[in-house]
NUBA-169871 format. One record per residue (C-alpha): residue in three letters; x, y, z; residue number from 1. Coordinates in nm, 2 decimals, always signed. Example, Ala and Ser with C-alpha at 12.3 -4.5 7.8 and 13.67 -1.06 7.14 Angstrom:
<pts>
(pt ALA, (+1.23, -0.45, +0.78), 1);
(pt SER, (+1.37, -0.11, +0.71), 2);
</pts>
This chain:
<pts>
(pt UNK, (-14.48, -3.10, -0.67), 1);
(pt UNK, (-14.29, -3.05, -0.37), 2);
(pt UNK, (-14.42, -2.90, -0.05), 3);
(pt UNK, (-14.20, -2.65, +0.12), 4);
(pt UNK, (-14.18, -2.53, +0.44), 5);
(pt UNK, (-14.01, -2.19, +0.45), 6);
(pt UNK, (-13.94, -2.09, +0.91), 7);
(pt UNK, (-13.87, -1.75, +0.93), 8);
(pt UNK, (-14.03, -1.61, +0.62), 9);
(pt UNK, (-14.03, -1.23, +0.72), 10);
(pt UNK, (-13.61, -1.26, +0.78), 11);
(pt UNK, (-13.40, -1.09, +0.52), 12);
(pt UNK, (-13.37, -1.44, +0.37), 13);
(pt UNK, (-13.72, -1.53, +0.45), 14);
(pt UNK, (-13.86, -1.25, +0.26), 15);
(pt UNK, (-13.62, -1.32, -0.03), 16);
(pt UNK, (-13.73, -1.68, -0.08), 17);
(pt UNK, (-14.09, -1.50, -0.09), 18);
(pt UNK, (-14.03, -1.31, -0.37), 19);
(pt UNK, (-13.86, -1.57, -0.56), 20);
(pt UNK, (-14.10, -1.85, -0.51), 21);
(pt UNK, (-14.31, -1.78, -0.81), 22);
(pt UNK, (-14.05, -1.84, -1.04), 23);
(pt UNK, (-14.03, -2.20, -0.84), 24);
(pt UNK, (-14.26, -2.48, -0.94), 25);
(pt UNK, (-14.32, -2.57, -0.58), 26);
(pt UNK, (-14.58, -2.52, -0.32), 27);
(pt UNK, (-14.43, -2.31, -0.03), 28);
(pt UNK, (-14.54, -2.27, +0.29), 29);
(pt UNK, (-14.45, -1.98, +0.47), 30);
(pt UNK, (-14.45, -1.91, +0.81), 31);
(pt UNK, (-14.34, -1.69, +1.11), 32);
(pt UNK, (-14.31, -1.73, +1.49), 33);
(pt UNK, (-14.71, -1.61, +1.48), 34);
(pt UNK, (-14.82, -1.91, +1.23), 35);
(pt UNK, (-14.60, -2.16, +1.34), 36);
(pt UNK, (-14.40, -2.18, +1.68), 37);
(pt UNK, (-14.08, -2.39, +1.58), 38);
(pt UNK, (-13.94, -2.40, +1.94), 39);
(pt UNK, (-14.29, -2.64, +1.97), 40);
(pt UNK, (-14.23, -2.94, +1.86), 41);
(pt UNK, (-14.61, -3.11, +1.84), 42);
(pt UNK, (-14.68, -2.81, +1.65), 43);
(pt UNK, (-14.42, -2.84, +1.41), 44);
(pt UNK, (-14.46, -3.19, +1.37), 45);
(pt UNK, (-14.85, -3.16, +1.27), 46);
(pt UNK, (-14.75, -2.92, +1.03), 47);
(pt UNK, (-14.53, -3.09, +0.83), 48);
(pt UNK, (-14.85, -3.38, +0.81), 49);
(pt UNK, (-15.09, -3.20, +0.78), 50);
(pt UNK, (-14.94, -3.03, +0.45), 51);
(pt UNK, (-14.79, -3.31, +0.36), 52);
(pt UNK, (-14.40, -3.14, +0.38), 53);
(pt UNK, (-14.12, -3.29, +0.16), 54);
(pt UNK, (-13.87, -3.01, +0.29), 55);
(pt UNK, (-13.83, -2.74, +0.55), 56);
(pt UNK, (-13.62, -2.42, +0.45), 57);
(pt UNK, (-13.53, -2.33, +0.84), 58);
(pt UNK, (-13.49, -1.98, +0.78), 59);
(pt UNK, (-13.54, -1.87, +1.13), 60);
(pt UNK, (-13.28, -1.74, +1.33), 61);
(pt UNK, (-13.22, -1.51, +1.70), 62);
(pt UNK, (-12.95, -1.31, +1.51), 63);
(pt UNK, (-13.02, -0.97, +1.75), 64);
(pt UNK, (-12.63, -1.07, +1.82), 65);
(pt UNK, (-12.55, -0.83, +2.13), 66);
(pt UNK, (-12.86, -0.84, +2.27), 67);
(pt UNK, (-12.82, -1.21, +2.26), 68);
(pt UNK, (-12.56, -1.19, +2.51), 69);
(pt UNK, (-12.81, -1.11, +2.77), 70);
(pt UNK, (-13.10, -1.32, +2.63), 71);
(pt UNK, (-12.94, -1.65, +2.64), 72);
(pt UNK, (-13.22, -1.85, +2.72), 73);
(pt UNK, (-13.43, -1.74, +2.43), 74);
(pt UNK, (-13.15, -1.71, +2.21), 75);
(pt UNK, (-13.13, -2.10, +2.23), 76);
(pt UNK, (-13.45, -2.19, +2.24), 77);
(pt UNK, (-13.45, -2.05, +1.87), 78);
(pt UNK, (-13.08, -2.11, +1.74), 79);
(pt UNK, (-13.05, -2.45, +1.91), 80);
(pt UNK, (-13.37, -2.64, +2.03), 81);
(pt UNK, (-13.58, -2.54, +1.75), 82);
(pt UNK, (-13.32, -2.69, +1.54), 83);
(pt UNK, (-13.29, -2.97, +1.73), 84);
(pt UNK, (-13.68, -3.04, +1.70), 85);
(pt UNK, (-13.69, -2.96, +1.31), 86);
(pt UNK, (-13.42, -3.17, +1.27), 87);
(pt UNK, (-13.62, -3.45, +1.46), 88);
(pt UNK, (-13.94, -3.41, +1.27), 89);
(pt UNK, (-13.79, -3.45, +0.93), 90);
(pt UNK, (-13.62, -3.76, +1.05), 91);
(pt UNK, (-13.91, -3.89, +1.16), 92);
(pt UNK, (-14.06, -3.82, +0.83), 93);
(pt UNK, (-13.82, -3.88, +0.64), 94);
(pt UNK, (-13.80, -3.53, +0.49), 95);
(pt UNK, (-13.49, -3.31, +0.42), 96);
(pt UNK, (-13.41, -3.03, +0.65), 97);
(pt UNK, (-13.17, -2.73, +0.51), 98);
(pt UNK, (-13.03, -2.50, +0.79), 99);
(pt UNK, (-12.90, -2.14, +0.72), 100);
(pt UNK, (-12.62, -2.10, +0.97), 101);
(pt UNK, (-12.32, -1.81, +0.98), 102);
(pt UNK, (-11.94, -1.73, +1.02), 103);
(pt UNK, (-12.01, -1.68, +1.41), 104);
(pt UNK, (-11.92, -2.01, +1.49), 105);
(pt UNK, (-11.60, -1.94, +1.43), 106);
(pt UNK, (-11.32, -1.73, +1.61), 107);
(pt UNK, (-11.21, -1.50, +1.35), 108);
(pt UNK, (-10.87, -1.57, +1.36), 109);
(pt UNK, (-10.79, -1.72, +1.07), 110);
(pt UNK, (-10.55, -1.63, +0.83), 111);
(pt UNK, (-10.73, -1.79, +0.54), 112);
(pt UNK, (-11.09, -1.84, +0.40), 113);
(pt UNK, (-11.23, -2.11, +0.62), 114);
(pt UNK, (-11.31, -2.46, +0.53), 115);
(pt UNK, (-11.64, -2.63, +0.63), 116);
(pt UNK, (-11.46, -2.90, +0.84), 117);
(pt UNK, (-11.22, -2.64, +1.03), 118);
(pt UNK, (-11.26, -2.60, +1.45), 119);
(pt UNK, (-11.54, -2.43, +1.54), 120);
(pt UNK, (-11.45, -2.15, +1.83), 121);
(pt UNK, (-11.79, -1.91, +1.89), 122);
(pt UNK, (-11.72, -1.57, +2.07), 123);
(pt UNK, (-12.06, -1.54, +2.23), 124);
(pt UNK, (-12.37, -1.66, +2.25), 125);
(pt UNK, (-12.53, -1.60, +1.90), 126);
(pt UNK, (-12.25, -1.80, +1.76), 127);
(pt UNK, (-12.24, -2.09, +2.05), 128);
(pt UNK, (-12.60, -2.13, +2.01), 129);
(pt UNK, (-12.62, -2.13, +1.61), 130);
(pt UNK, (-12.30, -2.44, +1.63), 131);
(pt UNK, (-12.50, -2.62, +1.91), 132);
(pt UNK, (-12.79, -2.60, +1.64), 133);
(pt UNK, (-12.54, -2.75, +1.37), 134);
(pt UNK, (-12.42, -2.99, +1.59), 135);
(pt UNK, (-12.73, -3.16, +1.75), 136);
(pt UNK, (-12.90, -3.18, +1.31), 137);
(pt UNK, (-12.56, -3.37, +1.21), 138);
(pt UNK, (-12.63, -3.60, +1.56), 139);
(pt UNK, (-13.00, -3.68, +1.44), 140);
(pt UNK, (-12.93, -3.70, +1.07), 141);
(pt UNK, (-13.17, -3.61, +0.87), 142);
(pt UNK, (-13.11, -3.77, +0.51), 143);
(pt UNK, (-13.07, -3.55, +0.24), 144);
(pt UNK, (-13.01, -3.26, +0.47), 145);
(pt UNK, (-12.77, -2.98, +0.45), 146);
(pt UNK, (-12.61, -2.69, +0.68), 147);
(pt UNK, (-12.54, -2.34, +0.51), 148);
(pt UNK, (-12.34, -2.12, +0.65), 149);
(pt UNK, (-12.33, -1.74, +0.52), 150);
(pt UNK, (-12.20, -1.41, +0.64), 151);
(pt UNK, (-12.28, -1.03, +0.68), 152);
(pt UNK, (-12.65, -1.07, +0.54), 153);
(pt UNK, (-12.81, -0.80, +0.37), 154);
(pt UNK, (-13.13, -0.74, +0.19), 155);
(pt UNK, (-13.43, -0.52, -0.01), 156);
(pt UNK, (-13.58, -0.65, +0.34), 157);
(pt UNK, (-13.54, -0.59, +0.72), 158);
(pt UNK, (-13.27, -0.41, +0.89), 159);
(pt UNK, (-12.91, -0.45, +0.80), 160);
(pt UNK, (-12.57, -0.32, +0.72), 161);
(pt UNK, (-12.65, -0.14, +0.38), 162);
(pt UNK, (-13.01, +0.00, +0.49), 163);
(pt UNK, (-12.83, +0.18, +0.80), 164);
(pt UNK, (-12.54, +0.33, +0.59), 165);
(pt UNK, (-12.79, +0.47, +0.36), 166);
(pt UNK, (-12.96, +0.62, +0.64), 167);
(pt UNK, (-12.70, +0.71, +0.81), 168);
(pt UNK, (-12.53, +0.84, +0.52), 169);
(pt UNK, (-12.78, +1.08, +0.41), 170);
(pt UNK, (-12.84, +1.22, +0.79), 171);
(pt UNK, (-12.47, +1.30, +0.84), 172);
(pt UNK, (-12.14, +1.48, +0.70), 173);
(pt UNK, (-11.92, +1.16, +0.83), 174);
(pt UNK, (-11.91, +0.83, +0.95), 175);
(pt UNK, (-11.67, +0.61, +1.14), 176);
(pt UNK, (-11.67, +0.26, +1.00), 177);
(pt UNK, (-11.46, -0.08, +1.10), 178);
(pt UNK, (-11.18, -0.15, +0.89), 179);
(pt UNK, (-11.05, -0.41, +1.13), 180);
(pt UNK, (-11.32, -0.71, +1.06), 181);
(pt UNK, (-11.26, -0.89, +0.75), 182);
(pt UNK, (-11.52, -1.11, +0.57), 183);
(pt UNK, (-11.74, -1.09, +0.24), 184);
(pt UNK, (-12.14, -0.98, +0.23), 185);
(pt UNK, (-12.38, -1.20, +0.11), 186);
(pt UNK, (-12.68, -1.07, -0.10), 187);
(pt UNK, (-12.96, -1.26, +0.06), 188);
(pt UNK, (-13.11, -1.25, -0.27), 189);
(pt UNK, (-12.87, -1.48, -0.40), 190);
(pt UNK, (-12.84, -1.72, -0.12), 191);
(pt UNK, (-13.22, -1.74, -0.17), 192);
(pt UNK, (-13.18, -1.84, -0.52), 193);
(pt UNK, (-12.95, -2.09, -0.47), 194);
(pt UNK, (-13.12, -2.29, -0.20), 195);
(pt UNK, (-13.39, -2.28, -0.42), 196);
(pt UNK, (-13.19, -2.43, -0.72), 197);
(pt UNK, (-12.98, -2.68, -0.52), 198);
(pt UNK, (-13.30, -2.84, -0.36), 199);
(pt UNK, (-13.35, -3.11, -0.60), 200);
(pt UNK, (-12.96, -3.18, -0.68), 201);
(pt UNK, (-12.89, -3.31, -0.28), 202);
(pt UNK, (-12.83, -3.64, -0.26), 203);
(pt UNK, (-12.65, -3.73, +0.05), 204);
(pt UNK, (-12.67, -3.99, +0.35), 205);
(pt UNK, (-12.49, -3.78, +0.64), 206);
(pt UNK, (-12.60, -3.38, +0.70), 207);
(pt UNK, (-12.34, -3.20, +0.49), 208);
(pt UNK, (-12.21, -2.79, +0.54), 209);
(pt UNK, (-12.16, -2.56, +0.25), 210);
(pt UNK, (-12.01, -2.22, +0.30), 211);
(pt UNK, (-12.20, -1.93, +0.08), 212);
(pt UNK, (-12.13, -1.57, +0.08), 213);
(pt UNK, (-12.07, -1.36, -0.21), 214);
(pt UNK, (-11.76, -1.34, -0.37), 215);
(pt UNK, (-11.47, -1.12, -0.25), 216);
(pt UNK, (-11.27, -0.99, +0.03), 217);
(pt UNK, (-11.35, -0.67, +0.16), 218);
(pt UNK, (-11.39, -0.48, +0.55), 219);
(pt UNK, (-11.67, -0.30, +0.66), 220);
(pt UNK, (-11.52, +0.01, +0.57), 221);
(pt UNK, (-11.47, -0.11, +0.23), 222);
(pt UNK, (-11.85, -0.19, +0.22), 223);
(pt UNK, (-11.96, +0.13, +0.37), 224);
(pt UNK, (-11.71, +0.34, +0.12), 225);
(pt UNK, (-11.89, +0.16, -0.22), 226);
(pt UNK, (-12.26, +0.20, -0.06), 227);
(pt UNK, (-12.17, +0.55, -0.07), 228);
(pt UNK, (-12.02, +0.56, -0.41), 229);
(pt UNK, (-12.27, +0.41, -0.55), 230);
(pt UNK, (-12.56, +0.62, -0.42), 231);
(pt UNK, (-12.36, +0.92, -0.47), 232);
(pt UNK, (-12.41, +0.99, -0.12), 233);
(pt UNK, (-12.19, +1.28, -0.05), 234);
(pt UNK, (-12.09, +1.15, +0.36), 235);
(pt UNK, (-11.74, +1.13, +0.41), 236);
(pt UNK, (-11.65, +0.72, +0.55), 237);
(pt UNK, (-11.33, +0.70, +0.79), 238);
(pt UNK, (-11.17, +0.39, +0.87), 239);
(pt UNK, (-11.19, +0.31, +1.30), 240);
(pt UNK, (-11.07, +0.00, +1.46), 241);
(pt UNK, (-11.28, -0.20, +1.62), 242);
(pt UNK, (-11.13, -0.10, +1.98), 243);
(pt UNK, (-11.29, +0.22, +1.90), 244);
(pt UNK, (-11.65, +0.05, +1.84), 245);
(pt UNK, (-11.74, -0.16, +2.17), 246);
(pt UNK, (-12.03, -0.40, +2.16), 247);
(pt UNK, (-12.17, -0.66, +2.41), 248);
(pt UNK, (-12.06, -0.92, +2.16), 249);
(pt UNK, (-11.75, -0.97, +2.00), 250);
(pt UNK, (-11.73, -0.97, +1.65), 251);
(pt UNK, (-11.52, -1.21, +1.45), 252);
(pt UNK, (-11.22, -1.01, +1.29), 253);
(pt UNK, (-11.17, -1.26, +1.02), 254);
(pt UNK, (-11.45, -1.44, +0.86), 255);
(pt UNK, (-11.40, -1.52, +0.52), 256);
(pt UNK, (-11.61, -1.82, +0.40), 257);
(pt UNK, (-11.41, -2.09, +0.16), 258);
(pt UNK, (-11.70, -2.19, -0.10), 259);
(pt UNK, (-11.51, -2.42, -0.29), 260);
(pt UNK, (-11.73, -2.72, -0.14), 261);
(pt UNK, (-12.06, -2.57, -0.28), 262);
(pt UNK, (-11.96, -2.48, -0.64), 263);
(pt UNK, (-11.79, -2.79, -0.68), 264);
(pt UNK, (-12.07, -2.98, -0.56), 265);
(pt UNK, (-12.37, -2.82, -0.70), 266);
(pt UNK, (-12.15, -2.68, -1.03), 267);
(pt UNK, (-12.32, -2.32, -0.92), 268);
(pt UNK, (-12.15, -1.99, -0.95), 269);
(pt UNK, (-12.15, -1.74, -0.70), 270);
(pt UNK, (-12.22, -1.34, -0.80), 271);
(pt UNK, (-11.92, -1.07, -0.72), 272);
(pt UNK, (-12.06, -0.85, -0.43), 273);
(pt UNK, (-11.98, -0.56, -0.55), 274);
(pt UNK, (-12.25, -0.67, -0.85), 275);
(pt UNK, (-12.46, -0.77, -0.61), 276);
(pt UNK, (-12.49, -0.45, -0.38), 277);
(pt UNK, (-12.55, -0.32, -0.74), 278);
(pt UNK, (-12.85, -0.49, -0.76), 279);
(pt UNK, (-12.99, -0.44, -0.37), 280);
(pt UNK, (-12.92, -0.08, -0.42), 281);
(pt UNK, (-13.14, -0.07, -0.81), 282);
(pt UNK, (-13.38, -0.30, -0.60), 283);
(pt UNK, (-13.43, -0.03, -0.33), 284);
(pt UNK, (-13.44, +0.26, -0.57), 285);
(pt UNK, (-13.06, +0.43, -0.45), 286);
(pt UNK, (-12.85, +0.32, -0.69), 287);
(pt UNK, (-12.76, +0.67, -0.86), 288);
</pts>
């Protein structure tokens, strides 16, 4: 039975693999920053002996993404060099490594769902740091090791997009939401899921990158508008640009995820988000 090693296991997608896992005939390991220090590499490395590790889930992630901007040094020491040492242990073990990664290491200005092999451009740090992560696991090489990258993560779990409209929602008459930033959300539920049931189908001699989010095309006024409906929340949601919003960091405006390269590859299909939401919102007792 294998033995995983799940970083990060109190994230959004952390947490999700957590409840999932005993559905799994695995043995998972989970761990936080407390249990395990990943940006160590001696202690990651007897870890993964010690419980004898076929696979690490690196779930782990500095996504705080403005206050990243003035936390650089720790922001890397998570995004990339932990990477880079995770990456270097299952090498050296010769164990597979997958890496959840995100739609920040592009530019956003696309016109069209982006392809895994299309030029990287990050806006800030949270983005420059997660692609110098990606970059330094494809240099070491891990065999049968894989990159994911997702987009606009929610969750039962942690703090996130639909948990703040909700409370915001409730605490106020209206709301001004983005309509400028295009992308889809991704039910960490579901990415969960399928990490979990790709595991044992990868088979592959050079790290490869998947794209995963839900499917569909929506902004984040869109998303705030059917969190609403669907908790008959009675807050009115009007549509700002993103001029009107300022934030240390700048947000991609256009970060639609092509996923053509996982479904085809792993013959998976991906939920609709607005099903999804559907289920986070019956999951967290709001869906009215």
């Amino acid at each position: 039975m294998p033995n995983i090693l799940v970083t990060g296991s109190n994230g959004q997608v952390g947490s999700e693999l957590q409840s999932l896992s005993p559905a799994y005939e695995y043995n998972f390991y989970f761990t936080d920053r407390e249990s395990l220090d990943i940006t160590d590499k001696n202690a990651v490395s007897a870890f993964v002996k010690n419980n004898a590790i076929n696979t690490i889930i690196n779930a782990a992630a500095y996504t705080a993404v403005d206050k990243a901007e003035e936390d650089k040094e720790n922001t890397d020491k998570v995004n990339h060099l932990a990477t880079k040492y995770l990456a270097e242990v299952a090498k050296e073990h010769s164990i597979q490594l997958i890496h959840i990664s995100t739609d920040y290491v592009f530019d956003g200005k696309n016109y069209k769902p982006y392809n895994e092999d299309d030029v990287t451009s990050p806006n800030g740090v949270y983005g420059a740091t997660k692609l110098a992560g990606e970059k330094v696991m494809q240099e070491i090489n891990p065999k049968n090791s894989i990159i994911i990258r997702t987009s606009w993560v929610y969750s039962s779990y942690g703090a996130n997009f639909v948990k703040t409209m909700l409370r915001l929602g409730k605490e106020r008459e209206s709301l001004g939401v983005i309509f400028d930033q295009v992308g889809t959300p991704t039910y960490a539920k579901d990415l969960a899921r399928t990490i979990l049931d790709i595991l044992p189908k990868i088979d592959n001699d050079k790290v490869q990158i998947y794209h995963y989010s839900n499917e569909g095309v929506l902004s984040w006024y869109d998303f705030a508008k059917e969190i609403m409906r669907m908790a008959k929340i009675e807050c009115v949601v009007n549509p700002i640009e993103t001029k009107e919003y300022p934030t240390p960091a700048t947000r991609p405006h256009y970060s639609l995820l092509n996923k053509a390269k996982i479904k085809n590859d792993f013959k998976i299909t991906i939920p609709y988000w607005k099903d999804s939401l559907d289920r986070c919102l019956h999951v967290l007792g709001e869906r009215r």
